[in-house]
C-alpha positions in Angstrom: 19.5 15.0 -2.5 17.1 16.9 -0.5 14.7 14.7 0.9 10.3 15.4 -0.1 8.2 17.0 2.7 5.3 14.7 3.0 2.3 15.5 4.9 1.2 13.4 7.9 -2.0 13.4 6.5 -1.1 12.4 3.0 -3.3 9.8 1.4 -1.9 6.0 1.5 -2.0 4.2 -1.6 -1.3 0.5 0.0 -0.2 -2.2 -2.0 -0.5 -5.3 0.1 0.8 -8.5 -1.4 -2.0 -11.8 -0.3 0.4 -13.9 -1.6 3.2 -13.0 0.5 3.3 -14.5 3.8 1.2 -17.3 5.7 -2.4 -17.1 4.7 -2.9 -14.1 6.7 -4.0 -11.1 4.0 -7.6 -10.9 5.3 -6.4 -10.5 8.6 -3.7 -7.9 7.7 -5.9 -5.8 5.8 -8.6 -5.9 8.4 -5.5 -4.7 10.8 -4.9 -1.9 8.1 -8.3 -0.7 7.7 -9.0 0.2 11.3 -5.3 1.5 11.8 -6.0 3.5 8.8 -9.6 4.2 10.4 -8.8 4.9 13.8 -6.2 7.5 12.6 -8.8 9.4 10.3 -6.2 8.7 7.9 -7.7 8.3 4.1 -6.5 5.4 2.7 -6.7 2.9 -0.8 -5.8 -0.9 -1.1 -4.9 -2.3 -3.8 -4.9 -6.2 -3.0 -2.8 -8.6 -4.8 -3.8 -11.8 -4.7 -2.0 -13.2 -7.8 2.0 -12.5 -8.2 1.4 -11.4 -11.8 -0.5 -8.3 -10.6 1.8 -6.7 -8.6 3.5 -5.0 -10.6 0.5 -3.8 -12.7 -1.1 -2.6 -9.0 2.4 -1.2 -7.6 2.3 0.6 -10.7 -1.4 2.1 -10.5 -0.9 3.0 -6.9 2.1 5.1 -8.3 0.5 6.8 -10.4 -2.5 7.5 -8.1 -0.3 8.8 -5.4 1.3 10.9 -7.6 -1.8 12.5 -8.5 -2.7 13.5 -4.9 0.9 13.6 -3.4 0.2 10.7 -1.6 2.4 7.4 -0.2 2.4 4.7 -1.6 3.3 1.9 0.9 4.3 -1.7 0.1 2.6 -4.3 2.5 4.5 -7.5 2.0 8.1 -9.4 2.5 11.3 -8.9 0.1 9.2 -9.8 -3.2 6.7 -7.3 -2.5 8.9 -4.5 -1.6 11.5 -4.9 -4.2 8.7 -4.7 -6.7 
């Protein structure tokens, strides 16, 4: 398998899981914002905050992503990723 080119300045389409982890979501995506920012790198969250939507957002990031040949970037523990 020959593995995809991807741009360093492809879009990120960041799915990052509130549920997953210790309370800290607000504080992560704060964290991912201005690393996002600071890099001039365009970026789109979509936040999960309930575990019935991650699937449904993992999916529309996808599809997103796919549109733009962006990444799409899981932001969570082993729940989140293997989603």
């Amino acid at each position: 398998m020959t593995p995809l080119a991807i741009s360093n300045r492809a879009p990120l389409f960041i799915v990052p899981n509130a549920g997953s982890g210790r309370g800290e979501a607000e504080s992560a995506r704060r964290s991912i914002e201005s690393a996002c920012a600071q890099a001039q790198r365009e970026h789109h969250i979509f936040q999960v905050d309930k575990h019935r939507r991650l699937l449904p957002c993992a999916r529309e990031a996808v599809e997103r992503a796919r549109g733009v040949q962006g990444v799409v970037v899981a932001a969570g523990r082993d729940g989140t990723i293997n989603a």
